[in-house]
PyMOL Python script that loads the backbone (N, CA, C, O; Angstrom):
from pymol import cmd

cmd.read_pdbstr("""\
ATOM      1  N   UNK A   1     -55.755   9.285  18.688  1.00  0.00           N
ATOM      2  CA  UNK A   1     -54.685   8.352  18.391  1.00  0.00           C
ATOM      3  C   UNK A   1     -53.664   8.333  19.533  1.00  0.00           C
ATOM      4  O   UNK A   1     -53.012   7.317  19.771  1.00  0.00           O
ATOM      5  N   UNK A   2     -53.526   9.508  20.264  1.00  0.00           N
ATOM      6  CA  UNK A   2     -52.647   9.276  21.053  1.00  0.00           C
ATOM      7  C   UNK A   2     -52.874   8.748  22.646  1.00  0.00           C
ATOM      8  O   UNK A   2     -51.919   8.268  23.257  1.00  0.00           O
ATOM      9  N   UNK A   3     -53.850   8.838  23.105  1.00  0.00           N
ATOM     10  CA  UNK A   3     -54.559   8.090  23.937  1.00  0.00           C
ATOM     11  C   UNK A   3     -54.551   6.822  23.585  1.00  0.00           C
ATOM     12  O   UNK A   3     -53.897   6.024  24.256  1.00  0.00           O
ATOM     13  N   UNK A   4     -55.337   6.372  22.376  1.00  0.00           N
ATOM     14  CA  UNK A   4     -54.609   4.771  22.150  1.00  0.00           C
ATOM     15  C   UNK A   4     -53.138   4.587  22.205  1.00  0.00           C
ATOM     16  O   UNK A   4     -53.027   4.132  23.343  1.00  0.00           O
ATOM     17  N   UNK A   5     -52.165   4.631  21.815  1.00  0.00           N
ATOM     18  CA  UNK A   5     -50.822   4.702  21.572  1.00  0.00           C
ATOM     19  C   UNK A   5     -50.038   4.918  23.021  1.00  0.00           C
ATOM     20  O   UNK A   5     -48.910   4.508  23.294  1.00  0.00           O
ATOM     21  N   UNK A   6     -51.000   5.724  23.936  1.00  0.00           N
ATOM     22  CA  UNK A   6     -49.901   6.048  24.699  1.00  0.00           C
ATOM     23  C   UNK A   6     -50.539   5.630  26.351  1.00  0.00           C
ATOM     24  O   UNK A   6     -50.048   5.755  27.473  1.00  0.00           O
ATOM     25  N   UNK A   7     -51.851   5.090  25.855  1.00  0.00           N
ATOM     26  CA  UNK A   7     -52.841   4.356  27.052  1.00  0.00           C
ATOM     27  C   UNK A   7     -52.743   2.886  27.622  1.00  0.00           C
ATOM     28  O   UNK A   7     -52.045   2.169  26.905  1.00  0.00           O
ATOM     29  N   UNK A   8     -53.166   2.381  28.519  1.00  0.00           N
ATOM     30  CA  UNK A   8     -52.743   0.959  28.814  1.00  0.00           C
ATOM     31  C   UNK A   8     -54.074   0.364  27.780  1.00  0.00           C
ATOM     32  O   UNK A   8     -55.249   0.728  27.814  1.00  0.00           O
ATOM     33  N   UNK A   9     -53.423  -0.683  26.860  1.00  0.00           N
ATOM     34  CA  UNK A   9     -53.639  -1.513  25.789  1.00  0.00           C
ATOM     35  C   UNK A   9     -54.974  -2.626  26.659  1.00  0.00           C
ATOM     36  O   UNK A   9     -55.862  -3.314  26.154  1.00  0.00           O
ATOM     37  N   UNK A  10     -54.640  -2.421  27.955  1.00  0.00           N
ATOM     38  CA  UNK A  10     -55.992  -3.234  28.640  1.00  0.00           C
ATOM     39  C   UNK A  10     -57.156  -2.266  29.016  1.00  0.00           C
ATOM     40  O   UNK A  10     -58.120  -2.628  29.691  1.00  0.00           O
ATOM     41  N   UNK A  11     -57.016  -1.225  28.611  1.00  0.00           N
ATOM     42  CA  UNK A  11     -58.516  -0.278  29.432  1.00  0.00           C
ATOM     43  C   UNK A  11     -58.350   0.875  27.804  1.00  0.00           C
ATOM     44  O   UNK A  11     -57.502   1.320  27.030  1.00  0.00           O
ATOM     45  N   UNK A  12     -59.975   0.880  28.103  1.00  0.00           N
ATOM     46  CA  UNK A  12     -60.511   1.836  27.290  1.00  0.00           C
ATOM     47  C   UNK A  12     -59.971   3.359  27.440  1.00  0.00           C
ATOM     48  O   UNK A  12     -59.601   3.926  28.469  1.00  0.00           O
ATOM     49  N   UNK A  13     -60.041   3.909  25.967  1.00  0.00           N
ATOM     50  CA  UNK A  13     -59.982   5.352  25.788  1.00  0.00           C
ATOM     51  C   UNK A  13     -61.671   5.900  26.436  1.00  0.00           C
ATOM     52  O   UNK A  13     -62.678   5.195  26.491  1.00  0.00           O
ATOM     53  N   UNK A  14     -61.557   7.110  26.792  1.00  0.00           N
ATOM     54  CA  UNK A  14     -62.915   7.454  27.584  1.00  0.00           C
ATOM     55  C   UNK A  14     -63.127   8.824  26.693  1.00  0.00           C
ATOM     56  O   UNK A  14     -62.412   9.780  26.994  1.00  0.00           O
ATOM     57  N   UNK A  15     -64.129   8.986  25.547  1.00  0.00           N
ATOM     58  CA  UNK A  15     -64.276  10.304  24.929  1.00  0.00           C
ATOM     59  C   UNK A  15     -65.466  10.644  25.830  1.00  0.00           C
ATOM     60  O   UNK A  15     -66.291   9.851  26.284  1.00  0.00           O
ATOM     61  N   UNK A  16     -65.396  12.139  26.027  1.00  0.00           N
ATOM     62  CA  UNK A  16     -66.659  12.714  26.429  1.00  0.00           C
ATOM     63  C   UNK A  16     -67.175  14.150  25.801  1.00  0.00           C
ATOM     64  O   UNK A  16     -66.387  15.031  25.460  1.00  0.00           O
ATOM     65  N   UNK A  17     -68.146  14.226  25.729  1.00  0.00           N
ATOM     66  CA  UNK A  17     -68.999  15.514  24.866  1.00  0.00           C
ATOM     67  C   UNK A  17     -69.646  15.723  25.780  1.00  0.00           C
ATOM     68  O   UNK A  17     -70.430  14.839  26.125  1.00  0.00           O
ATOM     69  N   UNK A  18     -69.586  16.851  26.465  1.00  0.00           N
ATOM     70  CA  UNK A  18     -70.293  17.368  27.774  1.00  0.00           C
ATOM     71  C   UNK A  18     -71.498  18.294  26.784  1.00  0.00           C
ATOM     72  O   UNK A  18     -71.442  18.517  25.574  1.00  0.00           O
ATOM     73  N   UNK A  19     -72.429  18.665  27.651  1.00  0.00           N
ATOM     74  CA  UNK A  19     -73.900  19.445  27.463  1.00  0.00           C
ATOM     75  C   UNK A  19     -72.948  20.792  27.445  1.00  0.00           C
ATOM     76  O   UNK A  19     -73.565  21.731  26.943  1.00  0.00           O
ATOM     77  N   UNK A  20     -72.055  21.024  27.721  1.00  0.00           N
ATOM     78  CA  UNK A  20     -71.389  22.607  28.034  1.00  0.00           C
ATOM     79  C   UNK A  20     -70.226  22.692  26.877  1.00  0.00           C
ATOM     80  O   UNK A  20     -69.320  23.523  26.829  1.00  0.00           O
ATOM     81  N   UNK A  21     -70.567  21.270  25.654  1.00  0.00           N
ATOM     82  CA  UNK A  21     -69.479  22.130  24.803  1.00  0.00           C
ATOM     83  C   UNK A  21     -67.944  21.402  25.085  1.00  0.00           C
ATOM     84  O   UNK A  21     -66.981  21.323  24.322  1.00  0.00           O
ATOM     85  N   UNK A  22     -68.090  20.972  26.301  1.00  0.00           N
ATOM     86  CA  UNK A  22     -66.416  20.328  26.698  1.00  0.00           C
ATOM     87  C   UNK A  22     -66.137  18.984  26.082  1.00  0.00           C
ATOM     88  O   UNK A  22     -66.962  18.072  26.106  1.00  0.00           O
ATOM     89  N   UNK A  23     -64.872  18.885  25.494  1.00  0.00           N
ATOM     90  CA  UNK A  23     -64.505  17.210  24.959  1.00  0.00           C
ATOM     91  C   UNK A  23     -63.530  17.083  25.683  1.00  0.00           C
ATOM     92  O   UNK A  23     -62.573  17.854  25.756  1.00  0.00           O
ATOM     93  N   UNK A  24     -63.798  15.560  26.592  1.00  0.00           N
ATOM     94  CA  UNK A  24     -62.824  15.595  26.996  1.00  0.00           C
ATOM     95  C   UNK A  24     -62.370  13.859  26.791  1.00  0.00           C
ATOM     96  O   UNK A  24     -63.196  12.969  26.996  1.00  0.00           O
ATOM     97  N   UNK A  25     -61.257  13.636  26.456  1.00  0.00           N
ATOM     98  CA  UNK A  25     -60.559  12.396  26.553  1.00  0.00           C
ATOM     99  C   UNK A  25     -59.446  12.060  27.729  1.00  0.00           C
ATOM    100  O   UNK A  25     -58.612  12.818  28.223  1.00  0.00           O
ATOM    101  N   UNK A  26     -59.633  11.082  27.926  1.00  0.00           N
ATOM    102  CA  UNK A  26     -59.020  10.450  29.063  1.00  0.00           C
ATOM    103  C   UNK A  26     -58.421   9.050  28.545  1.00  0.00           C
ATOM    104  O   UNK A  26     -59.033   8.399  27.698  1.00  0.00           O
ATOM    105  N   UNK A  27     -57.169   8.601  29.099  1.00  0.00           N
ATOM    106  CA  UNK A  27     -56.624   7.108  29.027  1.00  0.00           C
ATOM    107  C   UNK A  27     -56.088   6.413  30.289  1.00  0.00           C
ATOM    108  O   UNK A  27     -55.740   7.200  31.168  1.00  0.00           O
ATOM    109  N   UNK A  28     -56.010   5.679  30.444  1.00  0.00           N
ATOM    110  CA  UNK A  28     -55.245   4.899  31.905  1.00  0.00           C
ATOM    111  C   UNK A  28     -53.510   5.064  31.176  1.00  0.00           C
ATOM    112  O   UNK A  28     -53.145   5.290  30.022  1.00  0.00           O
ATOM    113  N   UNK A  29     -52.961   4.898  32.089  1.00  0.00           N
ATOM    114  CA  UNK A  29     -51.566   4.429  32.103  1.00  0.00           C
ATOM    115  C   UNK A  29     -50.673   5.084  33.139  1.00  0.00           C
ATOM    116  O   UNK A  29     -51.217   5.224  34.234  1.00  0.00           O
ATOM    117  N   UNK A  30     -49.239   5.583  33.023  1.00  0.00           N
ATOM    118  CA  UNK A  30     -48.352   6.212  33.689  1.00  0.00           C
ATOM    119  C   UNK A  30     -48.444   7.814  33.858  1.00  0.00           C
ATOM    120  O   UNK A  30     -48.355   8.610  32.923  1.00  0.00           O
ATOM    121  N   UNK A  31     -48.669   8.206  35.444  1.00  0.00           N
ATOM    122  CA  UNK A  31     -48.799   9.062  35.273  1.00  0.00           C
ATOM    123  C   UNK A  31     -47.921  10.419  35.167  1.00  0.00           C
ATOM    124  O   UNK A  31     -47.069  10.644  36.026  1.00  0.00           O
ATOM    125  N   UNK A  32     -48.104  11.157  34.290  1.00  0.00           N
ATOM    126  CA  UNK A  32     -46.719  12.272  33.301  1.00  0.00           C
ATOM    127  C   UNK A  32     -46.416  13.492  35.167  1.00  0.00           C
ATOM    128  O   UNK A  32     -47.263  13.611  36.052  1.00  0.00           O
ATOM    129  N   UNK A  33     -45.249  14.031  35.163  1.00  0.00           N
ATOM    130  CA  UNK A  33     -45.008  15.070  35.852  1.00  0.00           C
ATOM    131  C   UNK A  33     -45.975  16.198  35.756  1.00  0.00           C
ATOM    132  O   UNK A  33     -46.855  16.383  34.915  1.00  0.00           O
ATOM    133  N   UNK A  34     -45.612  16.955  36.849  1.00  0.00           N
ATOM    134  CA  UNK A  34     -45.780  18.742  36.088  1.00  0.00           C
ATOM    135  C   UNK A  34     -45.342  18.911  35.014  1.00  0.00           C
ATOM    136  O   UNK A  34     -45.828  18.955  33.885  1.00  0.00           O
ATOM    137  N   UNK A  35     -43.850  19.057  35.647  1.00  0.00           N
ATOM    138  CA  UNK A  35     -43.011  19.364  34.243  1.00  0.00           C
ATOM    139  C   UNK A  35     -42.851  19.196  32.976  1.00  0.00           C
ATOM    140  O   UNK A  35     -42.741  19.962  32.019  1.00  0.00           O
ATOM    141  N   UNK A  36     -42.855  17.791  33.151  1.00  0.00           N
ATOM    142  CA  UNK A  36     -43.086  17.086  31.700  1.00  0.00           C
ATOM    143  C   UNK A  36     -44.564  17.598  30.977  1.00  0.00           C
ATOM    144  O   UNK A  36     -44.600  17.865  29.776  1.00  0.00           O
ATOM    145  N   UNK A  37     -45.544  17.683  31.689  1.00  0.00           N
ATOM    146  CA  UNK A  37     -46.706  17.982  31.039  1.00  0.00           C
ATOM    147  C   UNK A  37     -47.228  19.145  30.621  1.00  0.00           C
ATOM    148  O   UNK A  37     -48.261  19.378  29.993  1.00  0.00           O
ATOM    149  N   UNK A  38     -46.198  20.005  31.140  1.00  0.00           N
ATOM    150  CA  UNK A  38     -46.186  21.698  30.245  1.00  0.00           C
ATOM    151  C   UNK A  38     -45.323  21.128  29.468  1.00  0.00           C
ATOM    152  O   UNK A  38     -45.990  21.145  28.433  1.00  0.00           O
ATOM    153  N   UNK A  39     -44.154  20.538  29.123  1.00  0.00           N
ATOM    154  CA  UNK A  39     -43.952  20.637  27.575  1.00  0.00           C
ATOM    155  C   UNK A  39     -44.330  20.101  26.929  1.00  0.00           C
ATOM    156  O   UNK A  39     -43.886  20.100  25.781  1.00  0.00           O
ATOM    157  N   UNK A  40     -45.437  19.289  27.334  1.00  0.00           N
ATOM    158  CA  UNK A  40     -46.255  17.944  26.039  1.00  0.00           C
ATOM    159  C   UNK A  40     -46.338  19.130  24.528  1.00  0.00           C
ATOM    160  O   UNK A  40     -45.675  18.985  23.502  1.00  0.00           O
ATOM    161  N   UNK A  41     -47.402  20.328  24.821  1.00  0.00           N
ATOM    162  CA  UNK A  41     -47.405  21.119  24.285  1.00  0.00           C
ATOM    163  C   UNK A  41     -46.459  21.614  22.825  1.00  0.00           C
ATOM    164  O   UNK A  41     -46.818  21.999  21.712  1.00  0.00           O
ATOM    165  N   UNK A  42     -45.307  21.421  23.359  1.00  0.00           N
ATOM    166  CA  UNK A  42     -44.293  21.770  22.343  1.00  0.00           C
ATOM    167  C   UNK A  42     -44.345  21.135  20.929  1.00  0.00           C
ATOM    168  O   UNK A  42     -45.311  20.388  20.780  1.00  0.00           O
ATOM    169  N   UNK A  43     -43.436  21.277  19.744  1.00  0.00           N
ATOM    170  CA  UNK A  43     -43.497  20.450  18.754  1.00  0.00           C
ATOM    171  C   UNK A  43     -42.514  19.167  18.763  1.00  0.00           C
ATOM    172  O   UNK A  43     -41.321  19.430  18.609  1.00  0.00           O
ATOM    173  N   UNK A  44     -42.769  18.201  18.879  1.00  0.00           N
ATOM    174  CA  UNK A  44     -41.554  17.242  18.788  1.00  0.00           C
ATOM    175  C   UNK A  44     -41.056  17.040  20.600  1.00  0.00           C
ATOM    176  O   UNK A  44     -39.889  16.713  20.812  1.00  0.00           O
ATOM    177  N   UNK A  45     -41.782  17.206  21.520  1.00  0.00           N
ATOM    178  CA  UNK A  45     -41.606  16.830  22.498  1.00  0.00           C
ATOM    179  C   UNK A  45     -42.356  15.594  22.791  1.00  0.00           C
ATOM    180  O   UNK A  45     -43.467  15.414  22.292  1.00  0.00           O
ATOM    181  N   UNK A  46     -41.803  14.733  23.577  1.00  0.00           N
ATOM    182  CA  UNK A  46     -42.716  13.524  24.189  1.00  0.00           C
ATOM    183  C   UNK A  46     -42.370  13.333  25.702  1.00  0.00           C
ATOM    184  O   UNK A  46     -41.411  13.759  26.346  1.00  0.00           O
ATOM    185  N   UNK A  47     -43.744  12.343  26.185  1.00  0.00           N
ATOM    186  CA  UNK A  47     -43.261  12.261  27.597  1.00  0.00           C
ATOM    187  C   UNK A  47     -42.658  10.722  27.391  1.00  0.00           C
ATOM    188  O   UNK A  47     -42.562  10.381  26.212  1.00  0.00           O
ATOM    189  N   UNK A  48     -42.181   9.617  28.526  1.00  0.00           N
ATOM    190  CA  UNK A  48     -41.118   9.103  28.248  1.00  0.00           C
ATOM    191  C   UNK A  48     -41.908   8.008  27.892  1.00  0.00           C
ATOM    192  O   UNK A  48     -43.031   7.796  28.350  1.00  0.00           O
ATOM    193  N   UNK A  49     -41.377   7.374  27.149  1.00  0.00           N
ATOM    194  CA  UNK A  49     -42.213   6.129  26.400  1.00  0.00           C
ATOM    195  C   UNK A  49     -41.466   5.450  25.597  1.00  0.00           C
ATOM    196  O   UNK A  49     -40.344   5.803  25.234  1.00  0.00           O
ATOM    197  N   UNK A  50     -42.044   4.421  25.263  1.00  0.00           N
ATOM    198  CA  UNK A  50     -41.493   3.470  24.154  1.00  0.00           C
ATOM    199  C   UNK A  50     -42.352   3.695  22.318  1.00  0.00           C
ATOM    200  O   UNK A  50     -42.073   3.382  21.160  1.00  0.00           O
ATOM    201  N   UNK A  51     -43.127   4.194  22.822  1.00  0.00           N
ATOM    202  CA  UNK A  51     -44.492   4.060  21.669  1.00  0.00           C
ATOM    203  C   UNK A  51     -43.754   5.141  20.461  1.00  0.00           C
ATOM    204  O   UNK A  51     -42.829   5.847  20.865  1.00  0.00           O
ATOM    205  N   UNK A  52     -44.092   5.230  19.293  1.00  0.00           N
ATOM    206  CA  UNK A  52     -43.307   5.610  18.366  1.00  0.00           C
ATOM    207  C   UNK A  52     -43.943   6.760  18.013  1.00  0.00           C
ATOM    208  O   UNK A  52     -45.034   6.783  18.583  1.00  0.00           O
ATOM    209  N   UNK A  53     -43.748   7.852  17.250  1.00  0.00           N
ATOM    210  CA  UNK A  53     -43.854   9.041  17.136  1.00  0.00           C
ATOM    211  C   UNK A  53     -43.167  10.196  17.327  1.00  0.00           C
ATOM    212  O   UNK A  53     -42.123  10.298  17.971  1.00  0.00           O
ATOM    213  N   UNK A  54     -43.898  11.289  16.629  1.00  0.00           N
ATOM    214  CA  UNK A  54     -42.743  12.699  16.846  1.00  0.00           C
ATOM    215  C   UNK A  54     -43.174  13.607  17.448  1.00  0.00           C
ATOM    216  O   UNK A  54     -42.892  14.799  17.325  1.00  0.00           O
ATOM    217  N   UNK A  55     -43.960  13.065  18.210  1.00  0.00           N
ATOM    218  CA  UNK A  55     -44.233  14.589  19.403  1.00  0.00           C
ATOM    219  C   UNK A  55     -45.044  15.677  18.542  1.00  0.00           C
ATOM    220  O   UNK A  55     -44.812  16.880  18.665  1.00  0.00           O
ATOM    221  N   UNK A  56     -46.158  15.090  17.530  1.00  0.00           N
ATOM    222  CA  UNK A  56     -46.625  16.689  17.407  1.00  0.00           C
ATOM    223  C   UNK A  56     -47.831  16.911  17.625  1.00  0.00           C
ATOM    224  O   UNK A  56     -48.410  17.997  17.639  1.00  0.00           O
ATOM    225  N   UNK A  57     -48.319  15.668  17.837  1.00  0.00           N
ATOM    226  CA  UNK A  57     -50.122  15.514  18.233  1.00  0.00           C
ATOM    227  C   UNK A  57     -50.582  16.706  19.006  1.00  0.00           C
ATOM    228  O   UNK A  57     -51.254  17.559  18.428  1.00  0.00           O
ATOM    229  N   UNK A  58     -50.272  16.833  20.266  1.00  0.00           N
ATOM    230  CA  UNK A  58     -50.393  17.951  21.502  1.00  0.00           C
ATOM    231  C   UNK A  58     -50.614  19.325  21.028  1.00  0.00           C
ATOM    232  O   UNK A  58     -51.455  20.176  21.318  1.00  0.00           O
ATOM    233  N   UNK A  59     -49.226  19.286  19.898  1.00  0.00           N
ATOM    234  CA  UNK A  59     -49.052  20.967  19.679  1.00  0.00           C
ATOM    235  C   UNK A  59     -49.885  21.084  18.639  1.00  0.00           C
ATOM    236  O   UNK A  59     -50.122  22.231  18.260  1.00  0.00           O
ATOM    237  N   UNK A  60     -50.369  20.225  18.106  1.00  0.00           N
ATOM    238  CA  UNK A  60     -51.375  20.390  16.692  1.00  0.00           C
ATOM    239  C   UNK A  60     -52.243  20.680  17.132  1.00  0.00           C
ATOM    240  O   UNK A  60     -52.775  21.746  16.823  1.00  0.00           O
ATOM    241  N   UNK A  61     -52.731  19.893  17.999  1.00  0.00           N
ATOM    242  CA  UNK A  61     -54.110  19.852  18.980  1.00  0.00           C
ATOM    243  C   UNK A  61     -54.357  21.250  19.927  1.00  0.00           C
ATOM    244  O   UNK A  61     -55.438  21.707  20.299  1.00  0.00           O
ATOM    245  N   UNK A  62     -53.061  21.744  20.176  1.00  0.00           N
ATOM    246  CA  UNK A  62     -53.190  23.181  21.386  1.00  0.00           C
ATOM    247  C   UNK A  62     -53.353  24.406  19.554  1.00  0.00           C
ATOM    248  O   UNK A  62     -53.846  25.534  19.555  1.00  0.00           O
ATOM    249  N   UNK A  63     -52.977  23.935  18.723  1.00  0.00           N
ATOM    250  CA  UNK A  63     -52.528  25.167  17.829  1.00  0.00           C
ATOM    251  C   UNK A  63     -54.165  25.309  17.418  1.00  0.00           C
ATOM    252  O   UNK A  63     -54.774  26.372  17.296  1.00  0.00           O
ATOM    253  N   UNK A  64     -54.601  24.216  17.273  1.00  0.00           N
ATOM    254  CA  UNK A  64     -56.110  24.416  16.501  1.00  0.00           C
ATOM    255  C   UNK A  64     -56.511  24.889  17.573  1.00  0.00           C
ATOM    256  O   UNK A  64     -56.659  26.088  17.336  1.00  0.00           O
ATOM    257  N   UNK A  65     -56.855  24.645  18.892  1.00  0.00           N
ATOM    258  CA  UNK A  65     -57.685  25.029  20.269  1.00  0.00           C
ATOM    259  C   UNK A  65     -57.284  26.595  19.945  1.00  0.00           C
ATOM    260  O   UNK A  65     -58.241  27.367  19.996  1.00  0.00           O
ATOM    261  N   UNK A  66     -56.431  26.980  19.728  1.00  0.00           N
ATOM    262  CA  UNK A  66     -56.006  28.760  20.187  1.00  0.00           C
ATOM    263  C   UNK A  66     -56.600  29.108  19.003  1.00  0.00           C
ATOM    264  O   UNK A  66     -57.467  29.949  19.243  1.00  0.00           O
ATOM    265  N   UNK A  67     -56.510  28.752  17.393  1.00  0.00           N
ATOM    266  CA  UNK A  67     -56.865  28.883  16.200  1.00  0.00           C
ATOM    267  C   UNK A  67     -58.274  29.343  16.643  1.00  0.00           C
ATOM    268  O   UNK A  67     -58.582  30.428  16.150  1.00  0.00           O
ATOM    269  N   UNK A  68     -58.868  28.990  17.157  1.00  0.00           N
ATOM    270  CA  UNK A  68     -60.406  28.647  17.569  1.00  0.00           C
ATOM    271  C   UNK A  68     -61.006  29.209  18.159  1.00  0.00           C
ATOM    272  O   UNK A  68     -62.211  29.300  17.928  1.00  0.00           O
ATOM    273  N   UNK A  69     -60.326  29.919  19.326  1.00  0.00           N
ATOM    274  CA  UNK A  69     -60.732  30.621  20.312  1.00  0.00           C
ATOM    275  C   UNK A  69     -60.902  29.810  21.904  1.00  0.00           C
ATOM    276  O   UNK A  69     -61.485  30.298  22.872  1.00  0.00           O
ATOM    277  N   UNK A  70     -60.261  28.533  21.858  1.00  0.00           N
ATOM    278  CA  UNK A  70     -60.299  27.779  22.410  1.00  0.00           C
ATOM    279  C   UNK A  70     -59.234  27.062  23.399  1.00  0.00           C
ATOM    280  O   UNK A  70     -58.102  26.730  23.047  1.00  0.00           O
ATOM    281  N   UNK A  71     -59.710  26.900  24.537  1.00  0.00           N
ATOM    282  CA  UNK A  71     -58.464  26.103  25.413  1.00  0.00           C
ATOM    283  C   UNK A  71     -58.048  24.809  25.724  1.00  0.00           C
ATOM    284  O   UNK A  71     -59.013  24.057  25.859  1.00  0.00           O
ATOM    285  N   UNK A  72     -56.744  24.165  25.921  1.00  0.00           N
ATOM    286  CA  UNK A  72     -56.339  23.046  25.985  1.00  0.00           C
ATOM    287  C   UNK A  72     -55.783  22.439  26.887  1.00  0.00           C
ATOM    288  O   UNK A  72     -54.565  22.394  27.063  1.00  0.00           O
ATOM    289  N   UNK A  73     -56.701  21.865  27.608  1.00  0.00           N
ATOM    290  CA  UNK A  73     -56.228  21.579  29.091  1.00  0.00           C
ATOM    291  C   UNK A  73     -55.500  20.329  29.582  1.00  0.00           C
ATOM    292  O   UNK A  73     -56.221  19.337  29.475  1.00  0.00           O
ATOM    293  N   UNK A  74     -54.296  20.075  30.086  1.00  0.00           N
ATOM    294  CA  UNK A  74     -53.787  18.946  30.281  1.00  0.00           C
ATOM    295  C   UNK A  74     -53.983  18.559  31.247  1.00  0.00           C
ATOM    296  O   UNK A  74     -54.446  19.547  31.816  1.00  0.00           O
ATOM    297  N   UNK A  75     -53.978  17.644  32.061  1.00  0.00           N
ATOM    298  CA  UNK A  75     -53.961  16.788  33.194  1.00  0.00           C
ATOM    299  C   UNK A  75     -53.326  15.194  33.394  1.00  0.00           C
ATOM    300  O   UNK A  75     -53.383  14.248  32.608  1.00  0.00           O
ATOM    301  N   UNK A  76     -52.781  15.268  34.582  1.00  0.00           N
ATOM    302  CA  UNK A  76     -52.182  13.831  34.828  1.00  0.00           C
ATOM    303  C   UNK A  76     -52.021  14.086  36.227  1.00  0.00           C
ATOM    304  O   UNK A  76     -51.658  15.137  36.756  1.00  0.00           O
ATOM    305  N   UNK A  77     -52.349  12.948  36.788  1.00  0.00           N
ATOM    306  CA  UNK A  77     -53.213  11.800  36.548  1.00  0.00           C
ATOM    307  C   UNK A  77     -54.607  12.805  36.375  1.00  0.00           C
ATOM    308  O   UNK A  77     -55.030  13.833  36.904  1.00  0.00           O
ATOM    309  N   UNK A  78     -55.033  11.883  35.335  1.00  0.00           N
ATOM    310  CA  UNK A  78     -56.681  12.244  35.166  1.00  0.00           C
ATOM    311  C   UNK A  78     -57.881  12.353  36.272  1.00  0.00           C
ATOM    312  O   UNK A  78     -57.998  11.548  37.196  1.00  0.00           O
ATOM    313  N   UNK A  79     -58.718  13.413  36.062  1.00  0.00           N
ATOM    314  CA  UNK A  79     -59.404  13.595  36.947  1.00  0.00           C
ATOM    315  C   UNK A  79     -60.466  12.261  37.672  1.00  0.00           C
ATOM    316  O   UNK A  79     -61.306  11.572  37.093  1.00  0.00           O
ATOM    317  N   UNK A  80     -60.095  12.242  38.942  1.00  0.00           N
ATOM    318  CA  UNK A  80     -60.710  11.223  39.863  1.00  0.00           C
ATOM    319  C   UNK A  80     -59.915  10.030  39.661  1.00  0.00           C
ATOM    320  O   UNK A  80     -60.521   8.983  39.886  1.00  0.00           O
ATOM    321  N   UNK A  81     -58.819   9.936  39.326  1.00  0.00           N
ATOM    322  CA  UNK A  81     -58.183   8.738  39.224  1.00  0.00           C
ATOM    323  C   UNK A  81     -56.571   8.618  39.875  1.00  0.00           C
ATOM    324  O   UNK A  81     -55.933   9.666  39.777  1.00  0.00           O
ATOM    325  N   UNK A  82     -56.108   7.869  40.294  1.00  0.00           N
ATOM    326  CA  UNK A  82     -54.479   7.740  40.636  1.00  0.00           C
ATOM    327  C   UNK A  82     -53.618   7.800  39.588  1.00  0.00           C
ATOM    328  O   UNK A  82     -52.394   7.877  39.699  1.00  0.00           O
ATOM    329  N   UNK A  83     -54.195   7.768  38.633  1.00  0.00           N
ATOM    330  CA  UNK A  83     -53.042   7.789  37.129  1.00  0.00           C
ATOM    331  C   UNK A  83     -53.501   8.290  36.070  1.00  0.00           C
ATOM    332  O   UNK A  83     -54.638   8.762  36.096  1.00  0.00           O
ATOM    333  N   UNK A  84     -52.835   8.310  35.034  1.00  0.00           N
ATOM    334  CA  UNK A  84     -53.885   8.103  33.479  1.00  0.00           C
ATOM    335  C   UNK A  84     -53.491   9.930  32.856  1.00  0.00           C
ATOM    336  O   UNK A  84     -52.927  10.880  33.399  1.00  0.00           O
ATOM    337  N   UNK A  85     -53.937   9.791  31.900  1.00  0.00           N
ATOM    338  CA  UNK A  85     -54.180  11.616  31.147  1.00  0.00           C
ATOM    339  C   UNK A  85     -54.717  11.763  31.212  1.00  0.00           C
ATOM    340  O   UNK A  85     -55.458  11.016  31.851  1.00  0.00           O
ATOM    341  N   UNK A  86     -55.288  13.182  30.548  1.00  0.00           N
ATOM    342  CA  UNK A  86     -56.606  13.592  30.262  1.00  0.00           C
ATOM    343  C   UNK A  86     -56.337  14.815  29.346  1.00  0.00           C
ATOM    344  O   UNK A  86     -55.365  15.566  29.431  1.00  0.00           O
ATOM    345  N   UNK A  87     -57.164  14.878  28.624  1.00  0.00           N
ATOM    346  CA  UNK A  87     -57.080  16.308  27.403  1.00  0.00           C
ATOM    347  C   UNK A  87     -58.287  16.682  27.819  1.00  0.00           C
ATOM    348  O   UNK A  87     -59.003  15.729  28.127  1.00  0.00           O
ATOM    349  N   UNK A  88     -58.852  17.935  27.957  1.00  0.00           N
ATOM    350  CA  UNK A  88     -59.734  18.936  28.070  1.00  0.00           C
ATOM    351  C   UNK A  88     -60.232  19.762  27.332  1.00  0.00           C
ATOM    352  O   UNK A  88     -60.358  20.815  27.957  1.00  0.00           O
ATOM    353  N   UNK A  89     -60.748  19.880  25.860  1.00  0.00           N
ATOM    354  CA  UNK A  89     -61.302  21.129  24.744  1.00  0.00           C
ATOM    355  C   UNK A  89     -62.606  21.836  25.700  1.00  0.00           C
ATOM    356  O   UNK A  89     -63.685  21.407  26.108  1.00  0.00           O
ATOM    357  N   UNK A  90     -61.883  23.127  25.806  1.00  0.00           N
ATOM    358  CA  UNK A  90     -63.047  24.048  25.824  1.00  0.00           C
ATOM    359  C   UNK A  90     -63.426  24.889  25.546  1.00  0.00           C
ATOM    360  O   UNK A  90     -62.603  25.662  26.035  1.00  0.00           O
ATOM    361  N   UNK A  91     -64.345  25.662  24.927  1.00  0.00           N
ATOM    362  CA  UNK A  91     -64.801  26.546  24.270  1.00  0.00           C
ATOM    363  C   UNK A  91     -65.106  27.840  25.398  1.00  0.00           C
ATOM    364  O   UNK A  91     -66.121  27.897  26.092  1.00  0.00           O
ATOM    365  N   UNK A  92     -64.120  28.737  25.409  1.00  0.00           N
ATOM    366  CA  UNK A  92     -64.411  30.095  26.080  1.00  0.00           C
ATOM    367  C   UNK A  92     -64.692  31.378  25.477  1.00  0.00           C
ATOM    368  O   UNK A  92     -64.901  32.361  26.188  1.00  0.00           O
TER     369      UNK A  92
END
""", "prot")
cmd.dss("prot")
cmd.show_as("cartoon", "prot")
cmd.util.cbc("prot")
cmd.orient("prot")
């Protein structure tokens, strides 16, 4: 949901299920800081936007990954691209 919501409304969300276990989602749009993108993480943090919500997607999403045994990898701009996100699930 948040890849839609927070992706450019003209380009596709990109899910991927790697052979190794990895999910990874990707969106086009603006691309987030460093800074800003260690606190995506938090509860009730957002990066800067218009799109509506309370910031808890990320931390729900990092709380189950650790729940799990699992890591949550952020990125911006997304890998191989000039812009965009990217979320990373991986199983270690």
């Amino acid at each position: 949901e948040n890849a839609l919501k927070h992706g450019s409304p003209s380009e596709p969300v990109e899910i991927s299920l790697c052979e190794d276990g990895r999910l990874i989602v990707r969106n086009d749009g603006h691309t987030i800081s460093p800074e800003q993108l260690k606190l995506l993480r938090n509860r009730f943090e957002r990066s800067n936007t218009n799109t509506s919500g309370s910031g808890l997607g990320l931390a729900i999403a990092d709380a189950i990954a650790e729940g799990a045994g699992m890591t949550l990898y952020l990125r911006s701009p997304a890998t191989g691209r000039q812009d965009g996100f990217e979320a990373e699930l991986v199983a270690e």
